[in-house]
N, C-alpha and C positions, 0 to 999 in steps of 0.2 A: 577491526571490522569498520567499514565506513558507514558514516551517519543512516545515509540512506537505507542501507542492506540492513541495519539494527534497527529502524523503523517498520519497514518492515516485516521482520522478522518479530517483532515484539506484535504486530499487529494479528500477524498469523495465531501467534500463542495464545494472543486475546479470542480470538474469534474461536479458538479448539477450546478451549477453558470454558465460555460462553455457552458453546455449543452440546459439552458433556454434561456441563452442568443443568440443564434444560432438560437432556434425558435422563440423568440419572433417578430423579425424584418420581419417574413413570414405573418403575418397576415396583414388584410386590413385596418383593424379601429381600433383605440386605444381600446376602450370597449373590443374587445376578447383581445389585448395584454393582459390588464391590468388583465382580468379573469384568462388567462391562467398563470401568474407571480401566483396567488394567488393559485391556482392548485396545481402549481406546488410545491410550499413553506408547501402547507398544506400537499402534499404526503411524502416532504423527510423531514420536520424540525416536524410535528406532532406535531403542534402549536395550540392553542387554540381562537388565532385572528389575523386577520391581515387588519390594516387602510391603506388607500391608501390615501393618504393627498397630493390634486391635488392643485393649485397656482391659483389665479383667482383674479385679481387687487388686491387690497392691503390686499387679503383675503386668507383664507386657507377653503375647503370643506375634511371634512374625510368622507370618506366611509368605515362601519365599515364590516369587513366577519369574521360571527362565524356560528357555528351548522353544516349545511352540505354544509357550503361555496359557494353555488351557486348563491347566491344572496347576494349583499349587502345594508348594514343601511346607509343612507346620512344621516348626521349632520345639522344643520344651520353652518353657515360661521362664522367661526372665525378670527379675525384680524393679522394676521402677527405680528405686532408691541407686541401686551401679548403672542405669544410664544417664546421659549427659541430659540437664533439665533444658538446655539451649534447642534441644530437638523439638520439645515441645512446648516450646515459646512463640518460634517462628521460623519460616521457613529460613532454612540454612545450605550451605554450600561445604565441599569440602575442604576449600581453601582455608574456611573460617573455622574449620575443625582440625586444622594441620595442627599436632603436636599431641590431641588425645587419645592416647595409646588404652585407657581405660575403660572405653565405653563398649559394654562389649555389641549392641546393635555394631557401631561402626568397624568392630572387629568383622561380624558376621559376613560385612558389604567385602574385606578386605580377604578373607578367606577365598570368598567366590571372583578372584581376581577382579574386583571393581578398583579400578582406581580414578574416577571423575563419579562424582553423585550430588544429589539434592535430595532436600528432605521435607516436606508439608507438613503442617499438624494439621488433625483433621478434627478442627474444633470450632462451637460457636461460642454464643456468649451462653450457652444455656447447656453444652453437652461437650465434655473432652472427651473423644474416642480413641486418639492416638496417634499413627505418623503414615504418612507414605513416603518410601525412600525410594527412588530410582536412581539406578546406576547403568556406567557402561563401563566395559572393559579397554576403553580407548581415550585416548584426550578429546574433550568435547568442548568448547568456549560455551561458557556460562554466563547469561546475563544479570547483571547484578540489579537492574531495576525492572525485573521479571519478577522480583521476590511481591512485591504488594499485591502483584494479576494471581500468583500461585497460593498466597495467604488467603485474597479472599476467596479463592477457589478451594481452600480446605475448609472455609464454614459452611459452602454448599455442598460440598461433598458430608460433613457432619450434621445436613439439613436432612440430607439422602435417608442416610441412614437413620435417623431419628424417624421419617416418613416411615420407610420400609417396618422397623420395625412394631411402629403402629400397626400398619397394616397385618404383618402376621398375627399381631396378639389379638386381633380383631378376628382373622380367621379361624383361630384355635377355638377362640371363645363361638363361634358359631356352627364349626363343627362341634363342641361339647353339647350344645344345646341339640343340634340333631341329629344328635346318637344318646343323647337322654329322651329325647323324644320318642325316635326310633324304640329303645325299650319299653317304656310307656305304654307306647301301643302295643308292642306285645306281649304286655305285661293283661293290657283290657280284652287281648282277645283269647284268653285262657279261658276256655270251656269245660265245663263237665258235661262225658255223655253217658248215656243209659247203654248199658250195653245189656242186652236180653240173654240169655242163657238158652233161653225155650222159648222162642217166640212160633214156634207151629202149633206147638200146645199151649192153648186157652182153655181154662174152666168156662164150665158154663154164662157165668156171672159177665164176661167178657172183658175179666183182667188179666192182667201179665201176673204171675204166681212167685215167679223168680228173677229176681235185678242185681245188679251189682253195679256200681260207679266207676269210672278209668278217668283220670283228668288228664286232660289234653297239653303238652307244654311246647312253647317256645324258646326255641335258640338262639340268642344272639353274638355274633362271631367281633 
């Protein structure tokens, strides 16, 4: 590729990178980040998959997005310890993986007839989440000093999600409080009523003769 067109083109990547990374931290829950990263990836890189390979004790979950990307495949959980640690060091390439037959992520990519892909980690200094791999099923020229815009694009993308997650436990915790509330109050507005048996007949004296109590209750669903 000549100079020019890989200037370029390195600028473009910068400026998509720039530009996701800016919205991703607007959103509430992880879930839309993580959809909207795969959106995004599949309008400007016109890729043919992309795993989102999230961290979960001594385990890895891929989630796989191909066809019209809206949805994606979960995996069963694979061990951290049988995949390759270079995935989640820094971004890497396939070229730099030619020869390992072992890992089985890079089995997964090779199943789904990927043979060109890259990989992110999506980590800062303060939180490893895990990887994003995208593949295509075609030869694609990779640029090799695309790798430091992509790197630091998997801390923002691990800022994202560190955000979001705040955010929901924030909302949990304020819905608990106002459905403790909620019962609360209908806990205070439990009444006792008088319910009269005979109230056409008064004694003289002008009291009620016969009572009995019914306690009023509330349900909360």
């Amino acid at each position: 590729m000549e100079p020019s067109k890989r200037q370029k083109l390195m600028k473009k990547i910068e400026n998509h990178l720039r530009t996701t990374a800016r919205k991703l931290v607007k959103f509430d829950t992880e879930g839309e980040a993580l959809q909207y990263l795969v959106n995004s990836f599949r309008a400007e890189l016109e890729c043919d998959l992309i795993a989102i390979v999230l961290k979960e004790g001594n385990d890895v979950v891929p989630t796989l997005y191909q066809g019209d990307f809206l949805y994606g495949t979960t995996y069963p959980p694979i061990e951290i310890a049988s995949c390759s640690p270079r995935l989640f060091e820094g971004s890497v390439t396939f070229q730099e993986m030619e020869g390992n037959d072992t890992c089985p992520l890079i089995g997964l990519l090779r199943r789904n007839d990927i043979t060109t892909w890259f990989s992110v980690p999506i980590k800062d200094e303060e939180s490893e989440y895990g990887i994003c791999m995208i593949g295509f099923q075609r030869h694609v020229s990779l640029l090799a000093e695309a790798k430091q815009l992509f790197d630091d694009f998997g801390e923002d993308v691990a800022l994202a999600i560190t955000v979001a997650r705040k955010k929901e436990i924030k909302q949990r915790r304020t819905c608990c409080k106002t459905h403790n509330g909620c019962i609360n109050a209908h806990k205070k507005s439990t009444t006792l009523e008088i319910i009269y048996s005979d109230q056409n007949q008064l004694p003289r004296g002008g009291h009620y003769h016969d009572f009995q109590f019914k306690q009023r209750t509330c349900m909360v669903l």
